[in-house]
N, C-alpha and C positions, 0 to 999 in steps of 0.2 A: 504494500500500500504506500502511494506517494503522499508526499506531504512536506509542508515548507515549516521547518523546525519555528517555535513561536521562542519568545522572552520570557525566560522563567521569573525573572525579575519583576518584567511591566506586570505580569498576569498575577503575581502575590500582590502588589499595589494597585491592581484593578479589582479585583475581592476586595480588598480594604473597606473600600466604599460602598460594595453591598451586602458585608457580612459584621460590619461596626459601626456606633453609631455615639453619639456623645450626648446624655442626659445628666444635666445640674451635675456638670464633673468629674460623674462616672462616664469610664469606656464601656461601652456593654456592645458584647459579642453574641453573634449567635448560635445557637448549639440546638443538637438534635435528638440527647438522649442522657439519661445520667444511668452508671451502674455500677454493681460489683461487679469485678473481672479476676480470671485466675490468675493472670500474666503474673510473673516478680513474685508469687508465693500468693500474691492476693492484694488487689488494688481497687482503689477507689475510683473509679471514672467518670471522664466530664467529656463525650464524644461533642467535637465542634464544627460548625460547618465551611465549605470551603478550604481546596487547596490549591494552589498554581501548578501545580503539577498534574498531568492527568498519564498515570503509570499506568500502563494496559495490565498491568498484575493486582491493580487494587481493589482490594474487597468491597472499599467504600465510596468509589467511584460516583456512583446517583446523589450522593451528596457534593460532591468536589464541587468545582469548575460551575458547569453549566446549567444545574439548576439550585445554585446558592441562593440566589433571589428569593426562591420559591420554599426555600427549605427550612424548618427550625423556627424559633422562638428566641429571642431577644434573652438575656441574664447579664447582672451589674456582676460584679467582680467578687460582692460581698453574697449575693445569692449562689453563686457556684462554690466558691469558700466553705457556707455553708452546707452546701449540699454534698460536700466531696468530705467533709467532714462529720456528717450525720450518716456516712456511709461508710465510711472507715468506722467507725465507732460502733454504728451495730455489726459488723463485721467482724471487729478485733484485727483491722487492718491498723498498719503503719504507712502505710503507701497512698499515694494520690497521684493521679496525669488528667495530662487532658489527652485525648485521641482522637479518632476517626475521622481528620484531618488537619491542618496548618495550626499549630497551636500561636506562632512567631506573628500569626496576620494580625494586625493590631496589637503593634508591642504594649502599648498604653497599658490597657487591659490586662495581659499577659501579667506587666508589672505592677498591678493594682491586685491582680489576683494572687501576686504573689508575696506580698506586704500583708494582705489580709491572712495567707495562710503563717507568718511567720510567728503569728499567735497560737499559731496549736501545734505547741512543743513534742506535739506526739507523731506529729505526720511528717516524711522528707517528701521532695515532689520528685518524679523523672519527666524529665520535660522533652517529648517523644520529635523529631521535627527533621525536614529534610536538610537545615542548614541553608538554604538560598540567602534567608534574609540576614541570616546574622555571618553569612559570611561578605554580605555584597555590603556590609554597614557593623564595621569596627565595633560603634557606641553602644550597639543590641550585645555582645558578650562582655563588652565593661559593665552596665547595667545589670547583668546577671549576673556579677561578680560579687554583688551584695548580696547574696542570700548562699548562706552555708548549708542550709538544707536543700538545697536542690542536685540534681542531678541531668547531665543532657543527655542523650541516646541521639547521636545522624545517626540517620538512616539512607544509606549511599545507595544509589540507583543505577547498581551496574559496577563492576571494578576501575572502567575507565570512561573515559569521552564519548567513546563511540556507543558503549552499552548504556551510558546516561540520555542518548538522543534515540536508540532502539526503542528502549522500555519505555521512556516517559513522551517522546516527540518534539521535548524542547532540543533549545540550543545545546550544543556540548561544552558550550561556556558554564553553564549549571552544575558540570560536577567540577569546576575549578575552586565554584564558590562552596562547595559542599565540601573538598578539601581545607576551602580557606576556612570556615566555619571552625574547622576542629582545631584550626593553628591560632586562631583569636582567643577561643577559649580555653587554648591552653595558656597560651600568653598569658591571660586574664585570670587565671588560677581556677578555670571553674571545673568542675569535677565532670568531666566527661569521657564516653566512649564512643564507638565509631562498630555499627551494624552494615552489615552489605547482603543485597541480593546477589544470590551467589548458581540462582538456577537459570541463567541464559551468559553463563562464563565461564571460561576455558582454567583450566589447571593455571598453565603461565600468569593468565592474565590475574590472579588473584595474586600471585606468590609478587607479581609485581606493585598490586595495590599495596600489598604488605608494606613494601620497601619504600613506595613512597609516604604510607605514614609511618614509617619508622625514622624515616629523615626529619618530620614533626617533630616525633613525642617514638622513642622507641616502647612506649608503653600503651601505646594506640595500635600498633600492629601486634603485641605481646594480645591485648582483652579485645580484638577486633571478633566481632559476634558475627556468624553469619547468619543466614535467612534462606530459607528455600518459599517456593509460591505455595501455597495452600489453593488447592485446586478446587475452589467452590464454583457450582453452575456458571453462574453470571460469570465470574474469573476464565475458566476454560475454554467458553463463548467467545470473550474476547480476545483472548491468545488466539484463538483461531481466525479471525478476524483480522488480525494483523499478521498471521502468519509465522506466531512465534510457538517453540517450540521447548518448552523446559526440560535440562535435560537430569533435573532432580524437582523431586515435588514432595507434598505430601499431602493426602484424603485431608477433608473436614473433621473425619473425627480420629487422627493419629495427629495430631499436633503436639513437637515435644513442649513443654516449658521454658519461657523465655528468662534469664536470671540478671538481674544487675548486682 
């Protein structure tokens, strides 16, 4: 399938403006689900909508992109706080994220949510994200560099250039910034790792990702987490569709445990 690679950049700053919005001071973003999840031992989650990337392996695609407009319900920073908190708690969770998509789109927000969590001593956050924004913008992982409980998780799209513009259809400028993301926030002390899809990539080309975050942070290729595609309906529809073919996977219901 042909296709004229778009701006991963413009397109996270193009959601901006329909997935946040500014009330008496609050950022408030919009989100499409709140839950308990197993990920990390058991997590508190705040699924949000829109993301600039539209990955042909994403589960959560129907909400990304092109029908963020249409998607979700509106929450201040202190309603999500709350909520992620009131679910950890009956839970017996320590853990909180946001997910099922761009958590980085309206950093405002992001950082309002994360001020309001630095009150409940009992929760760390992993803040799940492709790295676009905070790698194309310095000031987003200094900003993060305030909160000791936090945690980041990139999430790489491919081991290099070419499988970052395969998978996803943007630029392959995208995964420079998705490298630069993890070299900011190391600079900036914040406590991060580095995930990779690892099921449309060759042996080489991984061992090579390694080495180039090793030249980073040799402790970013040491805990580098891989990912294979969880091959739900709608997901294998779409691989097929584009023609991609994984050459590891895993069923809906064999998913190992993700760990931070």
């Amino acid at each position: 399938m042909n296709h004229t690679p778009y701006d991963p950049v413009e397109r996270h700053r193009l959601l901006e403006r329909w997935v946040s919005r500014t009330v008496n001071g609050h950022f408030e973003r919009k989100y499409w689900r709140f839950r308990a999840d197993r990920w990390y031992g058991g997590v508190a989650t705040a699924d949000c909508v829109g993301c600039g990337l539209s990955c042909r392996f994403c589960w959560a695609n129907e909400n990304s992109f092109y029908n963020s407009d249409s998607t979700g319900f509106y929450q201040s920073p202190q309603e999500v706080a709350a909520r992620l908190g009131s679910t950890a708690s009956a839970k017996g969770y320590n853990q909180a994220r946001v997910s099922g998509g761009e958590p980085t789109i309206s950093m405002p927000h992001l950082l309002q949510l994360l001020e309001r969590l630095r009150y409940n001593k009992s929760l760390n956050f992993i803040l799940e994200t492709n790295g676009i924004l905070l790698g194309n913008d310095r000031n987003f992982s200094r900003a993060l560099s305030d909160f000791r409980f936090l945690h980041v998780r990139v999430s790489l799209k491919g081991c290099n250039e070419d499988d970052f513009e395969k998978l996803t259809g943007a630029s392959s400028q995208g995964f420079e910034f998705q490298l630069q993301s993890l070299k900011n926030l190391v600079d900036d002390g914040v406590s991060c790792h580095a995930a990779v899809m690892t099921s449309f990539s060759s042996r080489d080309s991984f061992l090579q990702l390694a080495n180039r975050l090793s030249s980073i942070d040799p402790r970013l290729a040491r805990d580098l987490e891989t990912e294979e595609v969880i091959m739900y309906p709608r997901v294998a529809k779409k691989l097929r569709a584009f023609g991609l073919r994984p050459c590891s996977e895993h069923r809906p219901d064999n998913v190992p445990e993700r760990l931070v």
